[in-house]
N, C-alpha and C positions, 0 to 999 in steps of 0.2 A: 181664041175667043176674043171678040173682037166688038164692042156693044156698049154706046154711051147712054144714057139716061138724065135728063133736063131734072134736078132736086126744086127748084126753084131759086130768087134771089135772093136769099135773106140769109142765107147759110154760109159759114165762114169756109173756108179751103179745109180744113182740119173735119168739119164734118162730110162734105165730098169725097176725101181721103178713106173715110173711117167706110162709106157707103159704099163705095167702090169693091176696098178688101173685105168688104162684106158679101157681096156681091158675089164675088170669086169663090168664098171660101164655104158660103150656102149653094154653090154650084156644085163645087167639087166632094162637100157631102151627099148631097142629092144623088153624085154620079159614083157615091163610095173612092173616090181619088184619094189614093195614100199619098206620103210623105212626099208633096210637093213640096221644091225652093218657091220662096215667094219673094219677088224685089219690089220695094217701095222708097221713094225719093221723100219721103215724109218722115222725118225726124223724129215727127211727137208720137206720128200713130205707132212705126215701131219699137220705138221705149215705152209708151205707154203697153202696148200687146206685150211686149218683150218683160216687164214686169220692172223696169227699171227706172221709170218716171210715173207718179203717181199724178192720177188722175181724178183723184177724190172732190178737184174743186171746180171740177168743169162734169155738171149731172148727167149730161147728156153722152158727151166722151166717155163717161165712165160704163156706161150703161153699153155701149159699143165697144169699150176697149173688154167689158169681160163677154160678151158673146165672142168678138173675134179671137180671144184669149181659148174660149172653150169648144171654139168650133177647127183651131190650131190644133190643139191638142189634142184631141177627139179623132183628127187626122193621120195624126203625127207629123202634121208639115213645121218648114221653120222659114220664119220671115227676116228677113236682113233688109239693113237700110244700104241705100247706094244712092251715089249725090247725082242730082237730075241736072237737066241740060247740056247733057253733052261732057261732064266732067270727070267721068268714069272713064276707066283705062281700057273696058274693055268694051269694043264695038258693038255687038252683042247686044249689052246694056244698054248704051246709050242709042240705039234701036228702039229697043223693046220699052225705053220712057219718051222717045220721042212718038212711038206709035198712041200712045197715051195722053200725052200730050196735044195730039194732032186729033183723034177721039173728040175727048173734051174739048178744044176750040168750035170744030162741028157741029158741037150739038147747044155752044154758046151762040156763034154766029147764027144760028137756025132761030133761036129765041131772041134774038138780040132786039128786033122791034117789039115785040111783047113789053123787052126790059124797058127800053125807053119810054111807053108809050104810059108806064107805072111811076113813073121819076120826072 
């Protein structure tokens, strides 16, 4: 599954993040997908899904970390963090965040005169 989507400019990395495994995780309900591993190079989103960093003071995270939170669990999948670019031990990995990576550049550079033409 392989599928970027333009949020707009105004939106911090942490809400992209939150969209993204949202994205994933309203697919794999839609398609009934059990207990998938889920990787994300995103610190906040998986402590905050993970229940171990709270996110009561950011409205909009919170309202995204408990969907993804319930749409986890609902699965029975489990999401781990794993450090992005290239820092992961395992090749694999660091694949599978650069394919991501390379995703979302795509679908920046595609907007990218849009963005300027607003700034």
């Amino acid at each position: 599954m392989s599928k970027g989507y333009y949020l707009g400019h105004n939106y911090s990395n942490n809400y992209a993040e939150y969209h993204g495994l949202l994205y994933l995780l309203e697919h794999l309900y839609a398609h009934n997908l059990k207990n998938v591993q889920i990787y994300s190079d995103s610190a906040v989103v998986v402590n905050q899904v993970n229940q171990k960093w709270n996110a009561s003071n950011h409205p909009d995270l919170e309202k995204f970390m408990r969907k993804a939170y319930g749409l986890i669990t609902a699965g029975n999948h489990r999401l781990y963090h794993i450090r992005g670019h290239g820092k992961n031990q395992s090749a694999e990995r660091n694949a599978g965040n650069d394919e991501a990576d390379r995703i979302c550049n795509a679908v920046l550079d595609a907007r990218k005169e849009d963005y300027e033409k607003q700034n």
